[in-house]
PDB file of N, H, CA, C and O in Angstrom:
ATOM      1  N   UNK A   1       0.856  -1.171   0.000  1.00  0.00           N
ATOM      2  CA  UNK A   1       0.000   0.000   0.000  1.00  0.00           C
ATOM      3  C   UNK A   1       0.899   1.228   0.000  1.00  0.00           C
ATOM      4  O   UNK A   1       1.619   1.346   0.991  1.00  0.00           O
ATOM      5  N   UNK A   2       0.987   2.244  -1.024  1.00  0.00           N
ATOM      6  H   UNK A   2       0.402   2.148  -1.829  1.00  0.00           H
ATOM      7  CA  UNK A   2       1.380   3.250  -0.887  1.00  0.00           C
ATOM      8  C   UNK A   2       0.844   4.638  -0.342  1.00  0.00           C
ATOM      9  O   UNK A   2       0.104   5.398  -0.967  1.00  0.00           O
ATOM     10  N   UNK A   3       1.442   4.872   1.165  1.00  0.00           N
ATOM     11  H   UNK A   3       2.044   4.255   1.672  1.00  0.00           H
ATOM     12  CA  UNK A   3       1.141   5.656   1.822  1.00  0.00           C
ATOM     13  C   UNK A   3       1.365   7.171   1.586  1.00  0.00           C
ATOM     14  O   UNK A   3       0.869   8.127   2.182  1.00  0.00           O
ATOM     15  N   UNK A   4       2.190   7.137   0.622  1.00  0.00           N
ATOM     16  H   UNK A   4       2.593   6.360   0.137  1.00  0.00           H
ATOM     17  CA  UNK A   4       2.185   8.952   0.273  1.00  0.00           C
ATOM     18  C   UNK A   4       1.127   9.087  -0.924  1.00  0.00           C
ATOM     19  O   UNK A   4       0.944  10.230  -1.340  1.00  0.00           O
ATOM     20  N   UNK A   5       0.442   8.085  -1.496  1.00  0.00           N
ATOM     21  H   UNK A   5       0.592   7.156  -1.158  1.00  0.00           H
ATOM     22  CA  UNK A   5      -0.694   8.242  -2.392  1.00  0.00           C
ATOM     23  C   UNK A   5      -2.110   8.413  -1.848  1.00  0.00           C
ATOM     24  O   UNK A   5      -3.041   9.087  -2.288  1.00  0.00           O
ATOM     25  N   UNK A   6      -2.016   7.527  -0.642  1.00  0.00           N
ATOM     26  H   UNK A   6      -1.260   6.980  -0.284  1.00  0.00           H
ATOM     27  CA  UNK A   6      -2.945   7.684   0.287  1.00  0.00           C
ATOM     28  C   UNK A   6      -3.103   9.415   1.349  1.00  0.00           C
ATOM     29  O   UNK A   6      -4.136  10.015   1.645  1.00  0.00           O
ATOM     30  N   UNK A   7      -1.990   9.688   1.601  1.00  0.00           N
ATOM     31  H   UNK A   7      -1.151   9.201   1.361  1.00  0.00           H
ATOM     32  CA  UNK A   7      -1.514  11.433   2.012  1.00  0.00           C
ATOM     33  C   UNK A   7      -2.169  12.085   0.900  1.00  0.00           C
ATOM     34  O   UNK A   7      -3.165  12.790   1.060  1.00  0.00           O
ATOM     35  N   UNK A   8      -1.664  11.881  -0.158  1.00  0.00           N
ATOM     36  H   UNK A   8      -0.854  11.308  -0.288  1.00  0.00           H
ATOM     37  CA  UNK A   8      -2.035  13.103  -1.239  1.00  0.00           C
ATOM     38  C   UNK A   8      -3.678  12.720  -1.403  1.00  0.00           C
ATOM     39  O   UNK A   8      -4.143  13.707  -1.973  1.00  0.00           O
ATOM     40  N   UNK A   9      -4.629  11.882  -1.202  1.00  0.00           N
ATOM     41  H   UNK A   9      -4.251  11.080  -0.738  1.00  0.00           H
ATOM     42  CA  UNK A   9      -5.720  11.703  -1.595  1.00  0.00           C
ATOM     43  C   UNK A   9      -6.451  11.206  -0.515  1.00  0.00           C
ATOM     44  O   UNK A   9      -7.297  10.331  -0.699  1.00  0.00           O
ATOM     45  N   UNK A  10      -6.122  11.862   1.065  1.00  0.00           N
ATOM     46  H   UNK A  10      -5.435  12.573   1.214  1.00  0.00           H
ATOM     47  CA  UNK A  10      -6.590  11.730   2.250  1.00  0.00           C
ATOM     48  C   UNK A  10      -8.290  11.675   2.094  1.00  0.00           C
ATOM     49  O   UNK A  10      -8.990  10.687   2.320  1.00  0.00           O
ATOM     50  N   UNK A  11      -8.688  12.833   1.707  1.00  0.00           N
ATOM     51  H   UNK A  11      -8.120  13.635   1.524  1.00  0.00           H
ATOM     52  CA  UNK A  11     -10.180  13.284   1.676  1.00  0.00           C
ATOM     53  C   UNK A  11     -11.087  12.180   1.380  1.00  0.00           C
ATOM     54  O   UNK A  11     -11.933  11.753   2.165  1.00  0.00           O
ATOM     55  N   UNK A  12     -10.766  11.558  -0.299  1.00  0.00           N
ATOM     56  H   UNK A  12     -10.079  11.905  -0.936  1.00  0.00           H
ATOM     57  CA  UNK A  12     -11.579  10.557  -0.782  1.00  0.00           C
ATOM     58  C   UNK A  12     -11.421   9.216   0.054  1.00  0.00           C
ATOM     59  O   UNK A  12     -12.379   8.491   0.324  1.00  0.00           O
ATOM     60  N   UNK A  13     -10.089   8.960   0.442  1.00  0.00           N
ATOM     61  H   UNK A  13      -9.311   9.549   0.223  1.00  0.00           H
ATOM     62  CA  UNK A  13      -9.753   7.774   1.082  1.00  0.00           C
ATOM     63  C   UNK A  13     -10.231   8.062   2.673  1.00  0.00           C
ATOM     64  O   UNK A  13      -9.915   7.121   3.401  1.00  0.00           O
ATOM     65  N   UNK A  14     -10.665   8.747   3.108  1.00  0.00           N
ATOM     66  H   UNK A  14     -10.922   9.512   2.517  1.00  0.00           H
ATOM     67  CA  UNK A  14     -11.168   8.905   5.136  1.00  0.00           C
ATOM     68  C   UNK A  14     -12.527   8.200   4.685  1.00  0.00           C
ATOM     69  O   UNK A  14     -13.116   7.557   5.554  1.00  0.00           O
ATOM     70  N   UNK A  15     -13.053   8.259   3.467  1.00  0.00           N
ATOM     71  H   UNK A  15     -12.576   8.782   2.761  1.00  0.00           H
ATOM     72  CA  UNK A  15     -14.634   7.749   4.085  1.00  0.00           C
ATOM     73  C   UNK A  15     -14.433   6.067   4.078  1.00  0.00           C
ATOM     74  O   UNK A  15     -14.998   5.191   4.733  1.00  0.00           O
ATOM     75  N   UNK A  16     -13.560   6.018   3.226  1.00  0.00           N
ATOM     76  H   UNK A  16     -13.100   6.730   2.694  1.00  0.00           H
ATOM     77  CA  UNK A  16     -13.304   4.521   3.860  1.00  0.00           C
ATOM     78  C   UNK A  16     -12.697   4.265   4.920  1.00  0.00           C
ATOM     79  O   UNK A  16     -13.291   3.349   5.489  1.00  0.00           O
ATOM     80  N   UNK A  17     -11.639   4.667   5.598  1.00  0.00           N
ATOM     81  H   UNK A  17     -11.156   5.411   5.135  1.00  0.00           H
ATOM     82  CA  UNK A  17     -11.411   4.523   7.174  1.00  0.00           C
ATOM     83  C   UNK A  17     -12.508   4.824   7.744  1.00  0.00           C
ATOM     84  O   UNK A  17     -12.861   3.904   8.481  1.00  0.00           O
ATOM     85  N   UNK A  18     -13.396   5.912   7.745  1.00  0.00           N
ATOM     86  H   UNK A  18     -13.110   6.660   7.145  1.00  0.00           H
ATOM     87  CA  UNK A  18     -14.444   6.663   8.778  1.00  0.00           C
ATOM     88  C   UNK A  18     -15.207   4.954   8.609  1.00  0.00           C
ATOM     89  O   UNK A  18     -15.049   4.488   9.737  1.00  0.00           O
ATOM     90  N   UNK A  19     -15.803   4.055   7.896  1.00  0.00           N
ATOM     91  H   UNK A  19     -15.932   4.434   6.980  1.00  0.00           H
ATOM     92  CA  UNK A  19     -16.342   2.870   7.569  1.00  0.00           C
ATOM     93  C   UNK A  19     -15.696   1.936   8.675  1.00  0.00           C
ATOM     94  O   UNK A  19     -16.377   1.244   9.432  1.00  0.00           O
ATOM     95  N   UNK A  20     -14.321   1.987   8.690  1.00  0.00           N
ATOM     96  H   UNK A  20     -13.768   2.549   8.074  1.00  0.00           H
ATOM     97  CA  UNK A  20     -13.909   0.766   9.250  1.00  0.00           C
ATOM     98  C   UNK A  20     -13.715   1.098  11.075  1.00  0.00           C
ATOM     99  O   UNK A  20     -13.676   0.232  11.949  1.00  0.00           O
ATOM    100  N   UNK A  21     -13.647   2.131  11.213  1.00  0.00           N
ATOM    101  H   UNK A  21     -13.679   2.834  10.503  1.00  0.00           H
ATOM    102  CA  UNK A  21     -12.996   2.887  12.231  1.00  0.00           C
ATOM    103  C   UNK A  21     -14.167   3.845  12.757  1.00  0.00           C
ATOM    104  O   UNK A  21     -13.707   4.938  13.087  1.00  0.00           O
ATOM    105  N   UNK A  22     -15.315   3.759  12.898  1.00  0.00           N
ATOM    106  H   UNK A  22     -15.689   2.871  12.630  1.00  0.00           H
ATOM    107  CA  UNK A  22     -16.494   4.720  13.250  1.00  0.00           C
ATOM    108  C   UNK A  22     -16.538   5.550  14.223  1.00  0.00           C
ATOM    109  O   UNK A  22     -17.426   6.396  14.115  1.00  0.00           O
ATOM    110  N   UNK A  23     -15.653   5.628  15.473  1.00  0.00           N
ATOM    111  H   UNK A  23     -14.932   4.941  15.560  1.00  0.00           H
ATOM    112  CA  UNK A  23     -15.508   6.150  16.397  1.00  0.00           C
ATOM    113  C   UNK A  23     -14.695   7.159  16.753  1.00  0.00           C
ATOM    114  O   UNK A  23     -14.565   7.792  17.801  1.00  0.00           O
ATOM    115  N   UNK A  24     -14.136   7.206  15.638  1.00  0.00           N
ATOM    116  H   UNK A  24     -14.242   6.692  14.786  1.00  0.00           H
ATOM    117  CA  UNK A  24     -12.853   8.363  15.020  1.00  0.00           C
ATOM    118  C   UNK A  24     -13.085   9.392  15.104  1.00  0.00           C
ATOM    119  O   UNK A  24     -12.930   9.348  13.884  1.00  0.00           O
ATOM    120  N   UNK A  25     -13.454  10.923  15.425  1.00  0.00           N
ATOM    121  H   UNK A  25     -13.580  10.959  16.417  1.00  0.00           H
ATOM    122  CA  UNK A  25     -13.877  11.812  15.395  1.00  0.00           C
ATOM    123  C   UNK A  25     -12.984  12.582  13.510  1.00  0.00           C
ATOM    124  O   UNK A  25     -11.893  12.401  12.969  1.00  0.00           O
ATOM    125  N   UNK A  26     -13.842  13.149  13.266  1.00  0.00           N
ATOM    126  H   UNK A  26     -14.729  13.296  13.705  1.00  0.00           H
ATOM    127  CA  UNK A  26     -13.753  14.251  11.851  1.00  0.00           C
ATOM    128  C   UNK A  26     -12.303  14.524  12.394  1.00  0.00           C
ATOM    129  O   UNK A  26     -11.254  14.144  11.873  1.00  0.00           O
ATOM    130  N   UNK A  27     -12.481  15.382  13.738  1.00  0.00           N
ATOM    131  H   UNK A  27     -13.333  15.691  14.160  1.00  0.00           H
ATOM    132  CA  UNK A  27     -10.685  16.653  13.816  1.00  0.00           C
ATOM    133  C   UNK A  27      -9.907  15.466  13.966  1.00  0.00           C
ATOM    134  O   UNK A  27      -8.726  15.763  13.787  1.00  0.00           O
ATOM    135  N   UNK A  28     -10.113  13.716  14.327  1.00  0.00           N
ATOM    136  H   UNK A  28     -11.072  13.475  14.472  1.00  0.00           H
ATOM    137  CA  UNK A  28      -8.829  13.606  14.391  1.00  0.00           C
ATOM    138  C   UNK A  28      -8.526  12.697  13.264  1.00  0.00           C
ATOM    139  O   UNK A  28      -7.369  12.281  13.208  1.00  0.00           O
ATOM    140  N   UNK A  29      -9.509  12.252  12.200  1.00  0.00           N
ATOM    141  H   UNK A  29     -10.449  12.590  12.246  1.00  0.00           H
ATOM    142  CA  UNK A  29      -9.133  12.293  10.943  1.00  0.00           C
ATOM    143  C   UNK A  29      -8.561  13.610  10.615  1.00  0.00           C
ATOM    144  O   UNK A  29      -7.607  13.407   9.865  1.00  0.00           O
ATOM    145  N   UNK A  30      -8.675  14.554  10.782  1.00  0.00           N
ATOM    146  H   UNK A  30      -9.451  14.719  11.391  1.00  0.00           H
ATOM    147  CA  UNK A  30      -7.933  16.020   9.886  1.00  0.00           C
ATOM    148  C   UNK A  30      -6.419  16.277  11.093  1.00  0.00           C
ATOM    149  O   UNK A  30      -5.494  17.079  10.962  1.00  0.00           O
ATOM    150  N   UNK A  31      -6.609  15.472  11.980  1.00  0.00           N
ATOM    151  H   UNK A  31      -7.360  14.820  12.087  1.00  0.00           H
ATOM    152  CA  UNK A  31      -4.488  15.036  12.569  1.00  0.00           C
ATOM    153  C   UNK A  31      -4.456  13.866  11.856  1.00  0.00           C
ATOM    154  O   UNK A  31      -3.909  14.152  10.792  1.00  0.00           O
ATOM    155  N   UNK A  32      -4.751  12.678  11.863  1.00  0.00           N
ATOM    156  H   UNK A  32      -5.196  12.445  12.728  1.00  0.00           H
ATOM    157  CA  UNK A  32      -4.271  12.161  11.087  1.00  0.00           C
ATOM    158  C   UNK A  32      -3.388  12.309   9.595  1.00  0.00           C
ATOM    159  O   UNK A  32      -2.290  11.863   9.263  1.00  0.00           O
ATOM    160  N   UNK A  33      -4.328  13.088   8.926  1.00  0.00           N
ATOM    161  H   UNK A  33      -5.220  13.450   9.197  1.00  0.00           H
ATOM    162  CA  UNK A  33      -4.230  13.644   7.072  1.00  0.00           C
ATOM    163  C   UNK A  33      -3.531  12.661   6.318  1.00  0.00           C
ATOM    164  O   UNK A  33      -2.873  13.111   5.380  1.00  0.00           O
ATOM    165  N   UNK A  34      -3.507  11.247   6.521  1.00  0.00           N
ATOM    166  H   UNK A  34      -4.041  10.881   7.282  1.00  0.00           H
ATOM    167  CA  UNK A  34      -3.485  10.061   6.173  1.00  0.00           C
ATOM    168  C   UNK A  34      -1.943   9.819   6.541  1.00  0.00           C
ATOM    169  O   UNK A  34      -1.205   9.319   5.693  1.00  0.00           O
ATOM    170  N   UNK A  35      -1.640  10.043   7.334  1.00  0.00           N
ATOM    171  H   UNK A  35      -2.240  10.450   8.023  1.00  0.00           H
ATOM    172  CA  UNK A  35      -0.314   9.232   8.288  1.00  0.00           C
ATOM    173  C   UNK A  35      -0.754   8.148   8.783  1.00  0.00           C
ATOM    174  O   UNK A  35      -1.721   8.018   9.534  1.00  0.00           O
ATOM    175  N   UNK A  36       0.260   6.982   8.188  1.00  0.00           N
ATOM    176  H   UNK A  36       1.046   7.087   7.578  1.00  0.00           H
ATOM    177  CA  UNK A  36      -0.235   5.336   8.547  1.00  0.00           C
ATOM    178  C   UNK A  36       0.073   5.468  10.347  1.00  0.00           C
ATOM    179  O   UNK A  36      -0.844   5.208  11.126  1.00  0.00           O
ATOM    180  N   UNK A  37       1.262   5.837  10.785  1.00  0.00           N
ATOM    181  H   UNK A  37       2.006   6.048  10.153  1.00  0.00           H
ATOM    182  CA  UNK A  37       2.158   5.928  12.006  1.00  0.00           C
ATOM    183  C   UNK A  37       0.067   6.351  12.861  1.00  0.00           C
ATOM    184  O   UNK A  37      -0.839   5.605  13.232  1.00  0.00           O
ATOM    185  N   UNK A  38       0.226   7.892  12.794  1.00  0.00           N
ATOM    186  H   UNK A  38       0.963   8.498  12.493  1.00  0.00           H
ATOM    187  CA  UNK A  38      -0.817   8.246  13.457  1.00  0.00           C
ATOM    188  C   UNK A  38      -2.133   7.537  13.686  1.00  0.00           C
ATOM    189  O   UNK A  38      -2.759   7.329  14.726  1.00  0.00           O
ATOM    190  N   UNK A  39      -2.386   7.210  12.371  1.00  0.00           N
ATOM    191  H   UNK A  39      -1.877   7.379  11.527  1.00  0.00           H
ATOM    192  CA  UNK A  39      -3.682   6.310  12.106  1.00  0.00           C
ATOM    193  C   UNK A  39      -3.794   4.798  13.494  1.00  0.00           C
ATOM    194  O   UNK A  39      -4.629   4.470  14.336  1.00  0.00           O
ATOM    195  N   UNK A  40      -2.758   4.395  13.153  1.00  0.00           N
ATOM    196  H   UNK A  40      -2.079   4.662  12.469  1.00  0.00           H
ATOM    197  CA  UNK A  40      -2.657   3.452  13.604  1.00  0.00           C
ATOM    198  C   UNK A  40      -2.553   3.455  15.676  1.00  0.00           C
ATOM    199  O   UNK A  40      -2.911   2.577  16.461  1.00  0.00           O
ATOM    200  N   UNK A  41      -1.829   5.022  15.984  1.00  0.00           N
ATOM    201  H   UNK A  41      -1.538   5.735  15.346  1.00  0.00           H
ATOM    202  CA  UNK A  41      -1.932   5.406  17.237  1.00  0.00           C
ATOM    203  C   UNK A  41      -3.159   5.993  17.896  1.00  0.00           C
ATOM    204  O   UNK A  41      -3.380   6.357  19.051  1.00  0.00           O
ATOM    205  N   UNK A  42      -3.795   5.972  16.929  1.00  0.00           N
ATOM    206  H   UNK A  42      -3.615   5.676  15.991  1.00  0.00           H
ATOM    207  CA  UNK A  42      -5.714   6.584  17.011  1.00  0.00           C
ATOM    208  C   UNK A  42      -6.167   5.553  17.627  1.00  0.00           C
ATOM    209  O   UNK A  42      -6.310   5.488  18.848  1.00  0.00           O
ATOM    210  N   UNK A  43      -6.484   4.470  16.642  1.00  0.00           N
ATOM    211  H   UNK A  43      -6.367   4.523  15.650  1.00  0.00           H
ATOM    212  CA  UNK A  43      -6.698   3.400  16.550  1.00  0.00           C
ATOM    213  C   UNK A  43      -6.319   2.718  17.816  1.00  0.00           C
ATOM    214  O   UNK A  43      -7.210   2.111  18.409  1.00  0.00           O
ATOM    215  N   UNK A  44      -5.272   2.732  18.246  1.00  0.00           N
ATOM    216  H   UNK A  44      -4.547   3.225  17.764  1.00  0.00           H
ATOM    217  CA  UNK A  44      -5.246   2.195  19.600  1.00  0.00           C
ATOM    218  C   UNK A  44      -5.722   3.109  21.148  1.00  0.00           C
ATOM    219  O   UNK A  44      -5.886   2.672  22.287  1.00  0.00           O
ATOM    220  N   UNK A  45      -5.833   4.365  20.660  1.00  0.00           N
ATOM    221  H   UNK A  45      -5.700   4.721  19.735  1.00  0.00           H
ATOM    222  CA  UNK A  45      -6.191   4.672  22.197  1.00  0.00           C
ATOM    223  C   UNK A  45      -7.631   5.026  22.112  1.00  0.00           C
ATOM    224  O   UNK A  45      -8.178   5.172  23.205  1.00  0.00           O
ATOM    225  N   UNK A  46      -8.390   5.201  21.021  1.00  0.00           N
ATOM    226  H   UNK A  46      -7.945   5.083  20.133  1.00  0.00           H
ATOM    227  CA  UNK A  46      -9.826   5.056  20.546  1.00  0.00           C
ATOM    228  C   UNK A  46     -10.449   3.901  21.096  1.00  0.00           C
ATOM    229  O   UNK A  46     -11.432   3.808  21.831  1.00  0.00           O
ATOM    230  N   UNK A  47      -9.769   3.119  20.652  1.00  0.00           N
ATOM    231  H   UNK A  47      -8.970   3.195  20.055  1.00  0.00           H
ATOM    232  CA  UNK A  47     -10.613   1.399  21.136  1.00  0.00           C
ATOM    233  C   UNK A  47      -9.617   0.731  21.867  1.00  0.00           C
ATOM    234  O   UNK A  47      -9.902  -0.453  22.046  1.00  0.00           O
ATOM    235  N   UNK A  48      -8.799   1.002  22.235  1.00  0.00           N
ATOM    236  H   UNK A  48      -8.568   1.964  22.089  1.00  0.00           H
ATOM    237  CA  UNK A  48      -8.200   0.215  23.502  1.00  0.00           C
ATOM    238  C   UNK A  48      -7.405  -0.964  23.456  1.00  0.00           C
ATOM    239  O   UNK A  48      -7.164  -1.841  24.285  1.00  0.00           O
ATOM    240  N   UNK A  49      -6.961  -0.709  21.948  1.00  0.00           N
ATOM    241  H   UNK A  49      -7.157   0.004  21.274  1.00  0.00           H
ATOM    242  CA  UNK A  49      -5.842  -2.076  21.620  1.00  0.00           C
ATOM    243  C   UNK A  49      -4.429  -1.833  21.624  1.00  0.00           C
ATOM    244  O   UNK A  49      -3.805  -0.778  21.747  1.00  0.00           O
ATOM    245  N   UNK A  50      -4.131  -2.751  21.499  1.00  0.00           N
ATOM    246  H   UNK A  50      -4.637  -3.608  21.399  1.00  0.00           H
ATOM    247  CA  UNK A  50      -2.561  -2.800  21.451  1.00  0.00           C
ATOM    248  C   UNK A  50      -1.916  -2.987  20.270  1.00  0.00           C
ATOM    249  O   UNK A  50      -2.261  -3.767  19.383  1.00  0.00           O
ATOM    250  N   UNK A  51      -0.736  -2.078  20.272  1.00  0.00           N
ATOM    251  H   UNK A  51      -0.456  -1.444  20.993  1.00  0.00           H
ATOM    252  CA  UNK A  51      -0.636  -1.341  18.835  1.00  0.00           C
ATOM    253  C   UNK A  51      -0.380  -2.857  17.683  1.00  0.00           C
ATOM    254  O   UNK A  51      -0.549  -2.716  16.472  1.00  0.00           O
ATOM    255  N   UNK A  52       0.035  -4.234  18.288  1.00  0.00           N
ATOM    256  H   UNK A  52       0.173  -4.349  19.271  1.00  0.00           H
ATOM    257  CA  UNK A  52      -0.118  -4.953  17.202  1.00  0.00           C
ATOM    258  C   UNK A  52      -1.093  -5.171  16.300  1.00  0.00           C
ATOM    259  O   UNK A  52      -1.148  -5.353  15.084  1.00  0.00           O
ATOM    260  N   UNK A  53      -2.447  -5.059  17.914  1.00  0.00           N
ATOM    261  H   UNK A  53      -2.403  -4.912  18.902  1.00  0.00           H
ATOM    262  CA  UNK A  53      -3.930  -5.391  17.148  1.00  0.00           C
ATOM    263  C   UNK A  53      -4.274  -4.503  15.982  1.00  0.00           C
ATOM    264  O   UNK A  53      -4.859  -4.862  14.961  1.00  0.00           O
ATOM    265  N   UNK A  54      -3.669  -2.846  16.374  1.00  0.00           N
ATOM    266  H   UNK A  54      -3.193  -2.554  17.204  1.00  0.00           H
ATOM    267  CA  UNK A  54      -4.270  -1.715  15.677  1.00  0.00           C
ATOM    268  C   UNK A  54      -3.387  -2.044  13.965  1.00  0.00           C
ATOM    269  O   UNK A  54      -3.939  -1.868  12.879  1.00  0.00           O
ATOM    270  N   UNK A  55      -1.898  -2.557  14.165  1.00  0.00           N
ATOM    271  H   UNK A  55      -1.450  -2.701  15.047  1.00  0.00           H
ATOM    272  CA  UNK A  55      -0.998  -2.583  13.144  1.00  0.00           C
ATOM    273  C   UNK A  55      -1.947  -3.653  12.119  1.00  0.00           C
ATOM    274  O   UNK A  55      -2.252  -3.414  10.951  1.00  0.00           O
ATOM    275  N   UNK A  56      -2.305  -4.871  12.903  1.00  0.00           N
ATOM    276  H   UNK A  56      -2.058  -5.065  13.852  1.00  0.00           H
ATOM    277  CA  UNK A  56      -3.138  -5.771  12.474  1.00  0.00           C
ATOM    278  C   UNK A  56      -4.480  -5.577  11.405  1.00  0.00           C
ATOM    279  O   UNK A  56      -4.823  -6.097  10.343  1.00  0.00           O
ATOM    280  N   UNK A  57      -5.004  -4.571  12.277  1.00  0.00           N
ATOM    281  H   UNK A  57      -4.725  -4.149  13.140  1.00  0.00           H
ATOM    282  CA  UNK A  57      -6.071  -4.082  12.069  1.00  0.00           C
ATOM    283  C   UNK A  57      -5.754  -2.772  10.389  1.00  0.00           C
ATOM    284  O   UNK A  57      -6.498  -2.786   9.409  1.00  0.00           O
ATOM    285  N   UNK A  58      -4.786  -2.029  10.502  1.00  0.00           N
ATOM    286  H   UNK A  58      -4.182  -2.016  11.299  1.00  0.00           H
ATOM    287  CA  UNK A  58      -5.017  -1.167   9.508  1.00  0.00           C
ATOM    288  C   UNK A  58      -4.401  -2.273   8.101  1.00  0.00           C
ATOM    289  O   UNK A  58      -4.819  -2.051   6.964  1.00  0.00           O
ATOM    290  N   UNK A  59      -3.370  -3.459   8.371  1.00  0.00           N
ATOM    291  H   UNK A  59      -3.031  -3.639   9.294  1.00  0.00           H
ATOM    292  CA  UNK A  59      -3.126  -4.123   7.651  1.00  0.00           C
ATOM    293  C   UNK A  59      -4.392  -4.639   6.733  1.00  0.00           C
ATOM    294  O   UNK A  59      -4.387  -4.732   5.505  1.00  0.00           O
ATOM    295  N   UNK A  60      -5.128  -4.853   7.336  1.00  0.00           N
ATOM    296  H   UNK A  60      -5.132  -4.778   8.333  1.00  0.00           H
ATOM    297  CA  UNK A  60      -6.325  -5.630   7.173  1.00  0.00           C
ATOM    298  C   UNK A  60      -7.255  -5.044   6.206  1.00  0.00           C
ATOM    299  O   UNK A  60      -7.914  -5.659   5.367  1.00  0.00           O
ATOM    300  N   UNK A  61      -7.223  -3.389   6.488  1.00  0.00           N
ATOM    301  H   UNK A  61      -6.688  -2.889   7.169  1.00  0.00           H
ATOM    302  CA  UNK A  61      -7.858  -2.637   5.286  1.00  0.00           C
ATOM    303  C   UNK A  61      -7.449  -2.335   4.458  1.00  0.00           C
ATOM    304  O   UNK A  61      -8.165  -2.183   3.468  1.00  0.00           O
ATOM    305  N   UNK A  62      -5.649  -2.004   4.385  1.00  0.00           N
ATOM    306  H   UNK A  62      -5.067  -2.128   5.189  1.00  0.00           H
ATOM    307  CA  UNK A  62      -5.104  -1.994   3.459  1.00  0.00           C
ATOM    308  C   UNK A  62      -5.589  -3.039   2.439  1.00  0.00           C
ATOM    309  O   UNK A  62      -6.220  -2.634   1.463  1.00  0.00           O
ATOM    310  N   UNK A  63      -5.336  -4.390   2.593  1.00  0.00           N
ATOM    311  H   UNK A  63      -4.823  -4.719   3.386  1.00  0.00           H
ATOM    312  CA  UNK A  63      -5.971  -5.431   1.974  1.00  0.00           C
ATOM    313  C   UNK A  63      -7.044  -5.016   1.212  1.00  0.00           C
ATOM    314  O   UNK A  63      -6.953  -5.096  -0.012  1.00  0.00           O
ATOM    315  N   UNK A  64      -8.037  -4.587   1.725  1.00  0.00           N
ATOM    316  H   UNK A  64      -8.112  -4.522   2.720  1.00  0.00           H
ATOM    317  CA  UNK A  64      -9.342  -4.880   1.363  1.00  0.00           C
ATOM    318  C   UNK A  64      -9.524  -3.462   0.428  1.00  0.00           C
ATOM    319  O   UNK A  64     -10.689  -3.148   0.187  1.00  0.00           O
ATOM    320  N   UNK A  65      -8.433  -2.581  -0.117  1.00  0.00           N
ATOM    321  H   UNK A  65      -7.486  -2.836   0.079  1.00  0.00           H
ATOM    322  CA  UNK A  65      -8.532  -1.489  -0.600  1.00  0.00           C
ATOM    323  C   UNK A  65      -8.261  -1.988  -2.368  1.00  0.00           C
ATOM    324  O   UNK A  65      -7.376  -2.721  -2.811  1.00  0.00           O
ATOM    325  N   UNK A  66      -9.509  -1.198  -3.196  1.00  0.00           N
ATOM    326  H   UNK A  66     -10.227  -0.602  -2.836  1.00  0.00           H
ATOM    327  CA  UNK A  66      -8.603  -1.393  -4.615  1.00  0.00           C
ATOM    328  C   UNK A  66      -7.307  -1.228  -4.670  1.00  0.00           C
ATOM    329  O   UNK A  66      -6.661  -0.704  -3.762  1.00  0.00           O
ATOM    330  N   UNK A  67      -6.786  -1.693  -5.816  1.00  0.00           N
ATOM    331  H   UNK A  67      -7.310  -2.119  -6.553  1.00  0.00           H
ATOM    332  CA  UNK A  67      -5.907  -1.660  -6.479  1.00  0.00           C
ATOM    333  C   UNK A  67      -5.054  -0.318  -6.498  1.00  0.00           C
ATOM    334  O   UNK A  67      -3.850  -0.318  -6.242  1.00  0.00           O
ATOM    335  N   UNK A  68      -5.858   0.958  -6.859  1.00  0.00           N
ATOM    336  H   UNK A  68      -6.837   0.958  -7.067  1.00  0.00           H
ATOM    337  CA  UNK A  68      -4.894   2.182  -7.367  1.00  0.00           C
ATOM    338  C   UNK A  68      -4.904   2.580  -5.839  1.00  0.00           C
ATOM    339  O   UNK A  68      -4.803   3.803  -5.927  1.00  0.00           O
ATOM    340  N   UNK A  69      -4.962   2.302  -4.552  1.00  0.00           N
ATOM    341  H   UNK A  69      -5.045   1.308  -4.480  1.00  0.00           H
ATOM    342  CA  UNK A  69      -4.297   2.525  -3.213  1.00  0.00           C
ATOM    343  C   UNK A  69      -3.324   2.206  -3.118  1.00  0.00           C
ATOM    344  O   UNK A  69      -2.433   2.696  -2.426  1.00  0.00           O
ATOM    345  N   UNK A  70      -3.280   0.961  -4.066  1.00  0.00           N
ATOM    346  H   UNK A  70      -4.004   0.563  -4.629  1.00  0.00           H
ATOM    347  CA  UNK A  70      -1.779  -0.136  -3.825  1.00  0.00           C
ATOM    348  C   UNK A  70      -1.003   0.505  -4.165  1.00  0.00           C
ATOM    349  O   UNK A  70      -0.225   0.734  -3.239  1.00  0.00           O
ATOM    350  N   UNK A  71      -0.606   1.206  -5.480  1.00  0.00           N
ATOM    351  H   UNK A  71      -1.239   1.019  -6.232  1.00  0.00           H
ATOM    352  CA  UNK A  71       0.353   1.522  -6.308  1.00  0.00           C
ATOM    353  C   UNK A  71       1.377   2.772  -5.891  1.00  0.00           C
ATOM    354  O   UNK A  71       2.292   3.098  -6.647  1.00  0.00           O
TER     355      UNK A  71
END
């Protein structure tokens, strides 16, 4: 998954995190601004996991993302 493609095209790509991740508030999608690092430190103090689960966890959507995320 390329993460500086995902940076440059934060906006279109949050409504799919906001999907997987519902509890996220808007402002801290807009700290995030598609930093995997951050995302993933949300993710754990939001829901209360441990950063493997959260590493686990954003792995997991990466996956499940078309193709032109990948690239």
């Amino acid at each position: 998954m390329n993460w500086d493609r995902i940076e440059g095209n934060w906006k279109q790509m949050k409504g799919s995190v906001k999907e997987k991740w519902g509890k996220i508030t808007d402002d801290h999608f807009d700290m995030i601004a598609g930093k995997r690092d951050k995302l993933v430190g949300r993710i754990q103090e939001t829901y209360g996991c441990t950063q493997d689960e959260a590493e686990n966890q954003v792995r997991g959507w990466e996956q499940s993302q078309p193709d032109q995320a990948r690239h």
